[in-house]
C-alpha positions as CSV (number, residue, x, y, z in Angstrom):
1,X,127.1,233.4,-69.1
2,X,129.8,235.8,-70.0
3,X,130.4,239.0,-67.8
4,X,129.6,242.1,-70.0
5,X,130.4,244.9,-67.4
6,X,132.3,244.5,-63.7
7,X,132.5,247.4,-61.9
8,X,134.9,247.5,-59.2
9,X,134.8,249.7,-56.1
10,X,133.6,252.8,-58.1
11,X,133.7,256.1,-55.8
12,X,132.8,259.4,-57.2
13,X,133.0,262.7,-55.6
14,X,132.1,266.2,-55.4
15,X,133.9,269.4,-54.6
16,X,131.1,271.3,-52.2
17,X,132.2,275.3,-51.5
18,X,134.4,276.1,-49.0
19,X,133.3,276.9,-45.8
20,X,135.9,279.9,-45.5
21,X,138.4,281.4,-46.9
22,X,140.8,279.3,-45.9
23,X,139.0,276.6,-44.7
24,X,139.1,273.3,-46.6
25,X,136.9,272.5,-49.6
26,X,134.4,269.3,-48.2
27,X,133.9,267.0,-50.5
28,X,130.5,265.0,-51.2
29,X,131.1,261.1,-51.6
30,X,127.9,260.6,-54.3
31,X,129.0,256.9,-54.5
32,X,130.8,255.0,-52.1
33,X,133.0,251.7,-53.2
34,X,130.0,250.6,-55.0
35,X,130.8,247.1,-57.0
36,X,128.5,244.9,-59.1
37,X,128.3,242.9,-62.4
38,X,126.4,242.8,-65.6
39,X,126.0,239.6,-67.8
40,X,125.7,239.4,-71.5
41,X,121.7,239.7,-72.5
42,X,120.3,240.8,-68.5
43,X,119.0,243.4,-67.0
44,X,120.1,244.7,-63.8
45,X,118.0,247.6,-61.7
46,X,119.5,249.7,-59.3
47,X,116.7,251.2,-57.1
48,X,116.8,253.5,-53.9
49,X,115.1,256.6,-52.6
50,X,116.1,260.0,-54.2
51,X,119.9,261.0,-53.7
52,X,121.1,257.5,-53.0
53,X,123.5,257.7,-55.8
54,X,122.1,255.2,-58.5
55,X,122.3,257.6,-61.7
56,X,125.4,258.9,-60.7
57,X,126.3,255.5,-60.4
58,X,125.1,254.5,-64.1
59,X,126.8,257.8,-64.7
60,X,129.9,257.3,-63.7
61,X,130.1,253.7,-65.1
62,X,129.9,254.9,-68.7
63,X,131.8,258.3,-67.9
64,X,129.3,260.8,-68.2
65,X,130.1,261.8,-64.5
66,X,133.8,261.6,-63.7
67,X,135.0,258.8,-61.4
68,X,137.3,259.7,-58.3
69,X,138.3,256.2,-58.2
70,X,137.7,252.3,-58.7
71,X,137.5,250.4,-62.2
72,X,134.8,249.8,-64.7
73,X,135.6,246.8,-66.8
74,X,133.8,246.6,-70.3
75,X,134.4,243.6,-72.2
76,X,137.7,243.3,-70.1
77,X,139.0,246.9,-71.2
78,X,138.7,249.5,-68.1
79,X,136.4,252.4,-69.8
80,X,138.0,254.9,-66.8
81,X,141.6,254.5,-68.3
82,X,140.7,255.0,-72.2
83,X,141.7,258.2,-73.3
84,X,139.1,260.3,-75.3
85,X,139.4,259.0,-78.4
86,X,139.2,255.1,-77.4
87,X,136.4,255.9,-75.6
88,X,134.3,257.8,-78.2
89,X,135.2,254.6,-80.1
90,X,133.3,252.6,-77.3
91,X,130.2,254.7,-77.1
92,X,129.3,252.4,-80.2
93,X,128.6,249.7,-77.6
94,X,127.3,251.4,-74.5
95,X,124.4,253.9,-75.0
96,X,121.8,255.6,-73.0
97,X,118.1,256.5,-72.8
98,X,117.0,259.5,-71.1
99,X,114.5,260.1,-68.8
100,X,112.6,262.8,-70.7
101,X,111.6,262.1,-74.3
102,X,110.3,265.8,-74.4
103,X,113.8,267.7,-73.5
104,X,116.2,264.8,-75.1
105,X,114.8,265.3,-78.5
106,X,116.1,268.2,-80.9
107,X,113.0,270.5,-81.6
108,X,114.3,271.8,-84.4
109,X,115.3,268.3,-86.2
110,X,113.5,266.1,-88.2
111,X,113.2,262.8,-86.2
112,X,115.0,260.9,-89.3
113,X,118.2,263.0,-88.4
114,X,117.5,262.8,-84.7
115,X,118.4,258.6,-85.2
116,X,120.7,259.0,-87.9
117,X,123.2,261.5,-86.3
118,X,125.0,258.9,-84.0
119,X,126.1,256.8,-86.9
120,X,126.7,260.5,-88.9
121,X,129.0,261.4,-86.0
122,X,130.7,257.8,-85.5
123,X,130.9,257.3,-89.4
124,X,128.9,254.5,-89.6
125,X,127.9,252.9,-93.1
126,X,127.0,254.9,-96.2
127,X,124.3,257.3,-96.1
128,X,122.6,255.0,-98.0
129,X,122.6,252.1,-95.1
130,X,122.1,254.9,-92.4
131,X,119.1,255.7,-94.2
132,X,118.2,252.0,-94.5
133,X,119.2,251.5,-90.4
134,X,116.6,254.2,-89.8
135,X,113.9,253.0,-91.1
136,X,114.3,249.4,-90.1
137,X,115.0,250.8,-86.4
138,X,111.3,252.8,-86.9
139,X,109.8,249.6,-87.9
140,X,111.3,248.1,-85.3
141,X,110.2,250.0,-82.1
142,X,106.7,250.1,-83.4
143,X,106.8,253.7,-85.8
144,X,105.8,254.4,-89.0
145,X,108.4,255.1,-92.1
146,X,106.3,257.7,-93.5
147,X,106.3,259.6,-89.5
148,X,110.4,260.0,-90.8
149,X,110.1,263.5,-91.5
150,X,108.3,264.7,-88.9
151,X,109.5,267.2,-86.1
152,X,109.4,265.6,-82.3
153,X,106.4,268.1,-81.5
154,X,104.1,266.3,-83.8
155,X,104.7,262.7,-82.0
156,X,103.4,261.8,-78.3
157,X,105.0,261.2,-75.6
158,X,105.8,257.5,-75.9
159,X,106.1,257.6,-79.2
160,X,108.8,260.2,-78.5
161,X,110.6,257.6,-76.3
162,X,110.4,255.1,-79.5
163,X,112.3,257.7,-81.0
164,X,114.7,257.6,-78.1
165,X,115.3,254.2,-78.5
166,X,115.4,253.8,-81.9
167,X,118.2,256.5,-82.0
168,X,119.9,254.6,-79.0
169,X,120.0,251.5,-81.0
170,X,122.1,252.6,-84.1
171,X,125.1,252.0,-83.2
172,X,124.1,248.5,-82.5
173,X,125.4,248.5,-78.8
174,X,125.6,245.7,-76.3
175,X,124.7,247.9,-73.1
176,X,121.6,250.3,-72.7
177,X,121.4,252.1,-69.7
178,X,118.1,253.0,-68.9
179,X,117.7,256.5,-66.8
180,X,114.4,256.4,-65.1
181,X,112.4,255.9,-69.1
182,X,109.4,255.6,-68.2
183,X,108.7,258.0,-65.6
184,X,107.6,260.8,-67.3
185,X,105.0,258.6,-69.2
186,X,101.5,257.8,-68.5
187,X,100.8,254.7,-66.1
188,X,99.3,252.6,-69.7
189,X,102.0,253.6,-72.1
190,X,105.0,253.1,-69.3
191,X,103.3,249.6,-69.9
192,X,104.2,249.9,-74.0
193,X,107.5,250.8,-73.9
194,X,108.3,248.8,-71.3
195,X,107.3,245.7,-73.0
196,X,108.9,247.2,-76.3
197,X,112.2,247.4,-74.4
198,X,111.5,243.6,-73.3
199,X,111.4,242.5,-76.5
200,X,114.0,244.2,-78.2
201,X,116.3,242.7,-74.8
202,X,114.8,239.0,-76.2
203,X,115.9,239.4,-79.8
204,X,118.8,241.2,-79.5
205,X,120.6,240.1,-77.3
206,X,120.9,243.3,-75.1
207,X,122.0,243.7,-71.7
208,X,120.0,246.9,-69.5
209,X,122.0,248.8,-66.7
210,X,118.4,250.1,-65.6
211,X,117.5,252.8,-62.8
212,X,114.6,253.4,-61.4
213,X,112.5,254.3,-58.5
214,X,109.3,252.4,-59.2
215,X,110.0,248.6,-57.9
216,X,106.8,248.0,-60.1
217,X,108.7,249.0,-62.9
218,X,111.9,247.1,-62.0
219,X,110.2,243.2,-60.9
220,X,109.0,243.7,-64.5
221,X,112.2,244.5,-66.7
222,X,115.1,243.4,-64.7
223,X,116.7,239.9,-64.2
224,X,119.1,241.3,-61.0
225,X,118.0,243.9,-58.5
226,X,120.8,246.2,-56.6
227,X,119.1,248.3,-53.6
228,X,121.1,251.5,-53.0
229,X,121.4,253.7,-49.6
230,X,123.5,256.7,-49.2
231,X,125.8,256.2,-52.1
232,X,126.4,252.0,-51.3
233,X,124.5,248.9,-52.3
234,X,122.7,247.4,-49.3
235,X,121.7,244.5,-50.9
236,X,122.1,242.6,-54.2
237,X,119.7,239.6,-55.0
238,X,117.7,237.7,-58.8
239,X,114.7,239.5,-59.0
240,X,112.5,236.7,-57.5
241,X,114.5,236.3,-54.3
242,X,115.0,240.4,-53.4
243,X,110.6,240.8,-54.0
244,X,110.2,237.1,-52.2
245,X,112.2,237.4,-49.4
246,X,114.5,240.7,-48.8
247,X,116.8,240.8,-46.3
248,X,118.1,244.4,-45.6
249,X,115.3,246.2,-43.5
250,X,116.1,249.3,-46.1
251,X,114.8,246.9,-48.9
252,X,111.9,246.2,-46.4
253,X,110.8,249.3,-45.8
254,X,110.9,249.9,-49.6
255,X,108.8,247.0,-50.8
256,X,106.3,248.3,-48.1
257,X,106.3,251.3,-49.5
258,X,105.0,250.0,-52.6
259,X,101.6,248.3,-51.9
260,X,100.6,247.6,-55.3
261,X,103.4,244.9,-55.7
262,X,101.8,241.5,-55.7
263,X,104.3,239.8,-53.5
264,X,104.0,236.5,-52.9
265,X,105.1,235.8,-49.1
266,X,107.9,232.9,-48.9
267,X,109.5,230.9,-46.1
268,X,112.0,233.2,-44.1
269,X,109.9,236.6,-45.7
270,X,109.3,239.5,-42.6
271,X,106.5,241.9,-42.9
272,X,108.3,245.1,-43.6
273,X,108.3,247.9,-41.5
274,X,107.8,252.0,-42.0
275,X,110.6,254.0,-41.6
276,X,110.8,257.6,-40.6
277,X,113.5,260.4,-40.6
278,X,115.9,261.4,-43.4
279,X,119.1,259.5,-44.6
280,X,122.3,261.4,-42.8
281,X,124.5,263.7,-44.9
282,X,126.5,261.9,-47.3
283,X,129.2,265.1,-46.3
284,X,129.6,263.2,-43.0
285,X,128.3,259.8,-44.1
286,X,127.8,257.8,-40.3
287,X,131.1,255.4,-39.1
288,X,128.8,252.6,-39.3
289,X,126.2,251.3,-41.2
290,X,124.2,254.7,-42.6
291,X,120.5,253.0,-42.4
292,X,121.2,252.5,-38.5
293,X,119.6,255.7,-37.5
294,X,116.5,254.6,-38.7
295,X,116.3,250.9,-38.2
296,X,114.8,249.4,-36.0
297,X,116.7,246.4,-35.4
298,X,119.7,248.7,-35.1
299,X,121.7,247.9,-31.8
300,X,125.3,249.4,-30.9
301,X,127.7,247.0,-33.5
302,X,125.8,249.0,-36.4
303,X,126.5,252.4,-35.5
304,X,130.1,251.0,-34.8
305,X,130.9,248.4,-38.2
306,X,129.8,249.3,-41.3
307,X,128.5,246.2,-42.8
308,X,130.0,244.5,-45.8
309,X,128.4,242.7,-48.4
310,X,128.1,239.2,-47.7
311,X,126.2,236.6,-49.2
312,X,123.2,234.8,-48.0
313,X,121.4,232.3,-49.6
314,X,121.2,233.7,-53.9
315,X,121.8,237.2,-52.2
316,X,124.4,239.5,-50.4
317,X,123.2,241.7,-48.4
318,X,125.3,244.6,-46.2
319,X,123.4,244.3,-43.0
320,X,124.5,242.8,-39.3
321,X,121.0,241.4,-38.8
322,X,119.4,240.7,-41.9
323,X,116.1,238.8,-43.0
């Protein structure tokens, strides 16, 4: 398969108040050397507690959050050293879908102008094809042409999100980046537009940076699964080895936390365990490996090394005892 996005050792960062006058200004390290890859037409989840960095993450790979350092190859072009014009230019092929379908909708627009304007601000087709885009996108995502003129108040709240994505898809892009869609949906229509964005991944072609924090949610749309902890990616695995058999006792400790995950117990697969405590500041992130405090298989070379990513078996995992 072809490679659609490699990012490379992406850091970002962010200026906290100074302590004093003339003290120094500390800086928060959101995301820490974080690198990973995206093929053409897959879907890959990053999932972690809340604060481990994965929407900054997604963020930062498509610019919306500035980067202190690292590359994001798109297509072989690095978006971090376009200028502002080259990439508004490539916000035709990357796009993104908001968490809220209640506050990322214009109140006061008709819902056929909410999906038209990106091709009205990137001077796509005629106004004649942007019309005809529109309502083929409707028709697409399961609306109705003659709901075109309604205002977002009128719709619910899925239907809201098929707005969302009908308006992300105008531009025709190869990457959708998914920020937590479904959450604010009802447990039966998360399952509706979660199998709408399945679909539309199948005849499209599209490829899904996708976060979330439901694993539920994740084992369903995603081909890849990246666990994040404290700004880094603690393991990396196909969606069938990381809920099989995960090796990181982070990714453990999250599968446990979500009972209602049918896993099916494989050959080398350790009952998780329950964690306790809070992750340490990422201000003062720990010299070693930042889930050691709360491991249990933690012993002195963890608090010492921090672990790299290394592979084992289909997954890589950063982790001095793993499985």
């Amino acid at each position: 398969m072809t490679t659609l996005l490699d990012v490379r050792d992406l850091t970002v960062q962010f200026a906290l108040p100074r302590q004093g006058f003339f003290g120094p200004r500390p800086m928060l390290e959101a995301v820490r050397q974080v690198s990973f890859s995206l093929e053409q037409g897959r879907a890959l989840g990053i999932v972690g507690e809340s604060g481990s960095g994965k929407t900054t993450t997604a963020m930062a790979t498509i610019r919306l959050v500035e980067a202190a350092g690292g590359q994001v190859m798109f297509q072989g072009e690095d978006l971090l050293q376009l200028d502002d014009e080259a990439m508004r230019q490539r916000r035709r092929d990357v796009q993104l879908i908001f968490q809220d379908p209640y506050s990322s909708l214009n109140p006061r627009a008709r819902v056929a102008d909410i999906v038209r304007e990106p091709m009205d601000l990137m001077e796509i087709g005629t106004p004649e094809e942007r019309r005809a885009r529109v309502t083929e996108l409707f028709r697409l995502v399961g609306l109705r042409p003659d709901q075109l003129n309604l205002f977002p108040h009128q719709f619910s709240g899925g239907q809201r999100q098929r707005i969302s994505i009908a308006r992300a898809l105008t531009t025709n892009p190869k990457l959708l980046v998914c920020d937590e869609p479904v959450s604010a949906l009802d447990v039966a229509i998360q399952a509706q537009i979660l199998n709408l964005l399945a679909r539309l991944k199948a005849e499209l072609g599209l490829s899904y940076l996708f976060i979330s924090h439901d694993l539920g949610v994740v084992r369903h749309v995603c081909d890849d699964v990246a666990v994040m902890y404290l700004g880094k990616i603690v393991e990396m695995a196909p969606r069938d080895a990381l809920f099989d058999a995960p090796q990181h006792p982070y990714t453990q400790a999250l599968l446990s936390a979500a009972p209602s995950l049918a896993r099916r117990k494989s050959r080398g697969y350790v009952r998780p365990v329950k964690i306790s405590g809070d992750p340490p500041s990422p201000i003062n992130p720990p010299k070693g490996c930042a889930f050691a405090d709360r491991c249990p298989k933690a012993q002195d070379v963890c608090r010492k090394v921090q672990p790299v990513l290394e592979p084992i078996g289909p997954s890589r995992v950063a982790c001095h005892f793993p499985g």
